[in-house]
C-alpha positions as CSV (number, residue, x, y, z in Angstrom):
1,X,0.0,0.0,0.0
2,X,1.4,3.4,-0.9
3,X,2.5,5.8,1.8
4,X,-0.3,8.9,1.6
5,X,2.0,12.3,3.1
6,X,0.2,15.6,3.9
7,X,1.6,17.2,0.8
8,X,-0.4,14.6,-1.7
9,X,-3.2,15.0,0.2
10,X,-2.9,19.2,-0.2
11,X,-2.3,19.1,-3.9
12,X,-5.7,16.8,-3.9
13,X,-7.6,19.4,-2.0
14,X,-6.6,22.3,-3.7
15,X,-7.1,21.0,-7.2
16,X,-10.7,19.4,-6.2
17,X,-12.3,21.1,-3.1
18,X,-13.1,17.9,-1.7
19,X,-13.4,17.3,1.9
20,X,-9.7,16.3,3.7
21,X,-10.8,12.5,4.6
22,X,-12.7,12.3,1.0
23,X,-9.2,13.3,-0.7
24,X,-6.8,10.3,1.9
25,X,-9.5,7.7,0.8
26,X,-9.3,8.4,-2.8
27,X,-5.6,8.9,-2.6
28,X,-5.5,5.5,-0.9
29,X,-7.4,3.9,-3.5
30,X,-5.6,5.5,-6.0
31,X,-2.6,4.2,-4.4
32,X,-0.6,7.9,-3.9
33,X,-1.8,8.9,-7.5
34,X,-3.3,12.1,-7.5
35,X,-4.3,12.1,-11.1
36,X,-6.1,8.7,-10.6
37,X,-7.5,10.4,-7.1
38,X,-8.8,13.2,-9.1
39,X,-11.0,10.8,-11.4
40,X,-12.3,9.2,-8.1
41,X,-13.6,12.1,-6.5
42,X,-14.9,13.0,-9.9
43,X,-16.6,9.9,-9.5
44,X,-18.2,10.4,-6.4
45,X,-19.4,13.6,-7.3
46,X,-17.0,15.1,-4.5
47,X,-14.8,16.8,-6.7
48,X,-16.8,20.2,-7.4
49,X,-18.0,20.4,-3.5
50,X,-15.4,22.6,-1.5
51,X,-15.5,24.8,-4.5
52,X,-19.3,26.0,-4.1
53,X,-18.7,25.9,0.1
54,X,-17.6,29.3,0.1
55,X,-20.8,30.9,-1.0
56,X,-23.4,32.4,0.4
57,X,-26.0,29.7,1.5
58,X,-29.3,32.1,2.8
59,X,-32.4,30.2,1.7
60,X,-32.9,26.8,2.6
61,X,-35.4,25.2,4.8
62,X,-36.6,25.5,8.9
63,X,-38.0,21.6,10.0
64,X,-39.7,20.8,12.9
65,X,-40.5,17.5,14.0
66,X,-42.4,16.3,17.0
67,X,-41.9,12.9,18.4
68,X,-43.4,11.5,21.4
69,X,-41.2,13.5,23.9
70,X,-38.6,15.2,21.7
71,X,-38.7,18.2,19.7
72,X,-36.2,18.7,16.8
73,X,-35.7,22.6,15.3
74,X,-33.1,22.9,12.6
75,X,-32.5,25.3,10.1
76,X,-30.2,23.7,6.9
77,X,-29.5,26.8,4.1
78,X,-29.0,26.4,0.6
79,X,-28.3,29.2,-2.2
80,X,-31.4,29.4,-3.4
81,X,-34.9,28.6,-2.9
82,X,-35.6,26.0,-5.9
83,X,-33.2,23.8,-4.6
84,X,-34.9,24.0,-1.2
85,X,-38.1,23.0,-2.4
86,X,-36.7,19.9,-4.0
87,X,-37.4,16.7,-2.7
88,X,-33.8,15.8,-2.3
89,X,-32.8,18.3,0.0
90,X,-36.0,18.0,2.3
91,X,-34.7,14.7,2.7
92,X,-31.2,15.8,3.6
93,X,-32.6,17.9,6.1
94,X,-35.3,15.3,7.5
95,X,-32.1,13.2,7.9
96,X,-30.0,15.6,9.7
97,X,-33.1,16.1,12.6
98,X,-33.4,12.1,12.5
99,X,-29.9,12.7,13.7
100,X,-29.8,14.8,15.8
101,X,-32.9,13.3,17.7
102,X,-30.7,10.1,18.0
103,X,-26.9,11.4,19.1
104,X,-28.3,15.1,20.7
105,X,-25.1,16.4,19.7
106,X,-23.8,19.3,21.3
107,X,-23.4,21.9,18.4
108,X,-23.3,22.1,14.7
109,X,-19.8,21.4,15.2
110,X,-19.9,18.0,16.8
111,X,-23.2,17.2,14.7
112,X,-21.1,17.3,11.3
113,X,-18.5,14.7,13.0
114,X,-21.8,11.8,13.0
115,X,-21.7,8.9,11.1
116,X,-24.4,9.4,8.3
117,X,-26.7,6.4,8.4
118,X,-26.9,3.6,6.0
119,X,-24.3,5.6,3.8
120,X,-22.4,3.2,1.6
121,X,-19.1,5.4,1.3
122,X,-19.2,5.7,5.4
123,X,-19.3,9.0,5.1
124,X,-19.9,11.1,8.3
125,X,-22.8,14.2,8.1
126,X,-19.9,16.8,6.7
127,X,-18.8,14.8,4.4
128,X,-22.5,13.6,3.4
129,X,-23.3,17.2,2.6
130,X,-20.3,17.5,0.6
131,X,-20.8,15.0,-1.4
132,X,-24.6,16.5,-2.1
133,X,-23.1,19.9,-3.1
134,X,-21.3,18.7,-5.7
135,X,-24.0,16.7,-6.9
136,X,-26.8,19.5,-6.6
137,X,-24.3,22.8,-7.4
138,X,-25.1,24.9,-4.5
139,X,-23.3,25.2,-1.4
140,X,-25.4,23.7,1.9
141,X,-24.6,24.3,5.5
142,X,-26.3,23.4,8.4
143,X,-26.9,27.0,10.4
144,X,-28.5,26.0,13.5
145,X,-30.7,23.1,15.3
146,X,-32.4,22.9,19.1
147,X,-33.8,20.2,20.8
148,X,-36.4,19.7,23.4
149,X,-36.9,16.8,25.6
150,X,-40.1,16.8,27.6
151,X,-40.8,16.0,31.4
152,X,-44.6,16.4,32.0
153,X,-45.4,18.2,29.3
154,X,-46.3,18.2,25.9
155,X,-44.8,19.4,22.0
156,X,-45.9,21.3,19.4
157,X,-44.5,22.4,16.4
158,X,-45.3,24.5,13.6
159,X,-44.1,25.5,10.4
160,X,-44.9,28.3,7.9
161,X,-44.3,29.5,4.4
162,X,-42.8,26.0,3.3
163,X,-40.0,26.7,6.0
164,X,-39.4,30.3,6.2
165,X,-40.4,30.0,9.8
166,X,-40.3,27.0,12.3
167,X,-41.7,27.3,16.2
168,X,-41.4,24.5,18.8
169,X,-43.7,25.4,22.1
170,X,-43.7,23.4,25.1
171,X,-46.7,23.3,27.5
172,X,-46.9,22.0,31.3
173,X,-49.7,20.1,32.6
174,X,-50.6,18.8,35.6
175,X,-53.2,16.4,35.0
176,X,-52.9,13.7,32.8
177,X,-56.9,13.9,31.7
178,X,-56.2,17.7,30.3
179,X,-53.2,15.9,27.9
180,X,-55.5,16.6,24.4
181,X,-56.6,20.0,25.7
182,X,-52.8,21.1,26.9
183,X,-51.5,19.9,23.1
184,X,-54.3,22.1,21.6
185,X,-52.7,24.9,23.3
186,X,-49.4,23.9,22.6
187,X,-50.9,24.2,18.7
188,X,-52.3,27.3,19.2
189,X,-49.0,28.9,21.1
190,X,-46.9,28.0,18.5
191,X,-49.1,29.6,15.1
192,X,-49.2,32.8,17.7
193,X,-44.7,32.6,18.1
194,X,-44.7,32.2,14.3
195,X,-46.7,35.1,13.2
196,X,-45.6,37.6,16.7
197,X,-42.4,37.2,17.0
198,X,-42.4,37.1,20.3
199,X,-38.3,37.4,21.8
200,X,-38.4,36.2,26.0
201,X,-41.6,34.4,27.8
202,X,-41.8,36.3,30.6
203,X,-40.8,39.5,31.1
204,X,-38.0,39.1,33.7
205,X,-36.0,37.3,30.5
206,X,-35.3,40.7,29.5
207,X,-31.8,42.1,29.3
208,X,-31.0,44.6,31.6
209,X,-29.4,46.0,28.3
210,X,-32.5,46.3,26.5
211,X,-34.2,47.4,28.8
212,X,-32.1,50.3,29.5
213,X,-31.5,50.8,25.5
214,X,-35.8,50.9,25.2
215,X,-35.5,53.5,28.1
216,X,-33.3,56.1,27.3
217,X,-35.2,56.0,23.9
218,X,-38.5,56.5,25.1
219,X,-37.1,59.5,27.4
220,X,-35.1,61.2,24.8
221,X,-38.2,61.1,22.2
222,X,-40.5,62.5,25.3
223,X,-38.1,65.0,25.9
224,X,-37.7,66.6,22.5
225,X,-41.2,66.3,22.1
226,X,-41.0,68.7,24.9
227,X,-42.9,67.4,27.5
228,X,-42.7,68.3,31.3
229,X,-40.0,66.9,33.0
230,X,-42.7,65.4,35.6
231,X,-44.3,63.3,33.1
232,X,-41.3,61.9,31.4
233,X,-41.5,58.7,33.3
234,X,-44.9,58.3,33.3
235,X,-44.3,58.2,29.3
236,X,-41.7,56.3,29.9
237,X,-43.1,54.0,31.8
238,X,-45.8,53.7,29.5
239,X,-43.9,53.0,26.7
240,X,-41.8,50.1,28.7
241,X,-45.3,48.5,29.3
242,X,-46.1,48.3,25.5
243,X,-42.5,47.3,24.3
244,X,-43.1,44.1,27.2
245,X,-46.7,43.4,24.8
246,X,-44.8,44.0,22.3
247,X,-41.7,41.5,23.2
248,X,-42.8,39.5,25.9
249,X,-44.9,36.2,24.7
250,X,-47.4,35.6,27.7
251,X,-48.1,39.6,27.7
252,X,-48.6,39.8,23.8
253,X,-52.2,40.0,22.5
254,X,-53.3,36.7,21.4
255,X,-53.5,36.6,17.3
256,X,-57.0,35.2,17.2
257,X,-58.7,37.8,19.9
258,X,-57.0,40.8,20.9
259,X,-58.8,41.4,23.1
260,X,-56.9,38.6,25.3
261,X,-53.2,38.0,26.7
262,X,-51.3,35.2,25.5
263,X,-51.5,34.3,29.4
264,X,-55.2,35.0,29.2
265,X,-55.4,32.5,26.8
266,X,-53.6,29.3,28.6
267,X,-55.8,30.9,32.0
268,X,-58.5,30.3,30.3
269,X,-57.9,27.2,28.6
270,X,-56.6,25.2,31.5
271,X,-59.9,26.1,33.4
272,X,-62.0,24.7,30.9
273,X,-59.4,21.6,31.2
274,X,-59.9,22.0,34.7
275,X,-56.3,21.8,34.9
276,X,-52.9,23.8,35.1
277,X,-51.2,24.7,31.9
278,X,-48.1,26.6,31.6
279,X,-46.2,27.7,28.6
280,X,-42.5,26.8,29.6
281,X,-40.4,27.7,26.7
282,X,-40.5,28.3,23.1
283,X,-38.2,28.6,20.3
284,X,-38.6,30.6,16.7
285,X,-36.1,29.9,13.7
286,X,-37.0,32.9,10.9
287,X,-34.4,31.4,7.8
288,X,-31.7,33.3,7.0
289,X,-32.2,35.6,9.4
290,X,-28.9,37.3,10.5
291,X,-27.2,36.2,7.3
292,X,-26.3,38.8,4.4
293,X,-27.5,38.3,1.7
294,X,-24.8,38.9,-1.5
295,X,-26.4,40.5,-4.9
296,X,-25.7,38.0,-7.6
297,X,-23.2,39.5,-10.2
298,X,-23.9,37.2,-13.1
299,X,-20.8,38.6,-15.4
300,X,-18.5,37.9,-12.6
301,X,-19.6,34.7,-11.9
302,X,-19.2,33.7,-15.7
303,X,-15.6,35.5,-15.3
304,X,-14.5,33.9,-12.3
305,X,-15.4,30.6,-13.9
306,X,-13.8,31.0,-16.9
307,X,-10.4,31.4,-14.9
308,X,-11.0,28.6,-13.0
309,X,-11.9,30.5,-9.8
């Protein structure tokens, strides 16, 4: 067996893309030839993939997935939205929560070091995706995931605009009768996180740094609207109030009736249930958020390609 040095493996990388243990493989089948290598990863459709992995990947899809007492959340981008929508990479991404709900890894990180399932290259999840961004042409990157396990309680999940927006919601219970009736509000809770935006569940969740940001905004804009000194407060105060119904989940306005708290709402709902129900935590995943977005430049593309960039 030919000796494989660090150099061979180098040359591999930077004339394919490929991933680092994709390039030793093929260099080991190719017994130290990196010509031969070359044709292998071609082969596997690995060649092209470290190539696209440099671009910006801001569409893609949010998946939820409730399962008994496990909630999986992940957000997997992609370059564009076609490619998204395609049954191929709703796979992917079905198969990366399947993951995750079996090894709860840590962080994207350790999540990319996991064997991919039934793969018959053995590749692990990094190495997976690789393999499908050469294949597909557009780079892919896992962004972000969460996972709930529930004690007492119950899931929801919820997602909108064919995974632009993905909400878990867990609900406590303390009656085993009121199970269906907590799992409605669960439902209900999460459509409500996906369409308010809701950022903390109870009001004491708030930074001290926001709160102090919302403050001396609300009591500069009362000042130069040149109101008394002894009301500023009370403006500002007033305006703190409506930023926490603004921000603040249980103290929001409920989407279907207004006219009601969020915490109205589960109030309510757990004395019809003649039970307790609380709304213990929540998470929202808008895609792409936080990401910038680059403007395509067709005629440099076409350039950069036709000098092999």
């Amino acid at each position: 067996m030919a000796q494989i040095d660090a150099a061979q493996v180098k040359e591999l990388r930077e004339k394919t893309g490929a991933g680092m243990m994709d390039c030793k493989k093929a260099l080991t089948e190719a017994e130290g030839n990196v010509e031969e290598a070359v044709k292998i990863l071609r082969k596997k459709g690995l060649a092209a993939a470290g190539k696209k992995a440099g671009r910006i990947a801001s569409e893609g899809l949010v998946y939820a997935s409730v399962e008994g007492s496990t909630a999986i959340l992940v957000e997997v981008n992609s370059e564009t939205d076609f490619v998204a929508q395609t049954d191929e990479f709703k796979a992917l991404v079905a198969g990366i929560a399947d993951i995750i709900r079996a090894a709860n890894p840590a962080d994207v990180e350790t999540l990319s070091t996991l064997a991919w399932p039934g793969d018959a290259e053995g590749h692990n999840v990094a190495q997976y995706i690789s393999s499908k961004i050469a294949k597909i042409g557009e780079n892919i990157a896992i962004r972000r995931f969460m996972k709930f396990d529930a004690a007492s309680a119950v899931l929801s999940s919820y997602v909108h605009g064919n995974g632009k927006i993905g909400v878990v919601v867990e609900v406590k219970f303390d009656n085993a009768e009121a199970k269906i009736a907590a799992e409605g509000l669960a439902k209900d809770v999460a459509m409500h996180v996906a369409a308010a935006e809701p950022r903390f569940l109870h009001r004491d969740e708030v930074t001290s740094k926001d709160l102090d940001t919302e403050k001396e905004v609300a009591r500069e804009q009362a000042i130069k609207s040149g109101k008394p000194e002894a009301v500023v407060e009370k403006i500002v105060a007033g305006k703190m109030e409506k930023y926490y119904a603004e921000t603040v989940l249980l103290e929001q306005p409920y989407i279907r009736d207004d006219k009601m708290t969020v915490q109205k709402v589960v109030d309510q709902r757990a004395k019809e249930a003649g039970a307790k129900f609380a709304v213990t935590r929540f998470t929202r995943f808008k895609l792409g958020e936080g990401i910038e977005k680059k403007a395509n430049d067709f005629v440099a593309e076409v350039m950069a390609q036709a000098s092999g960039n």
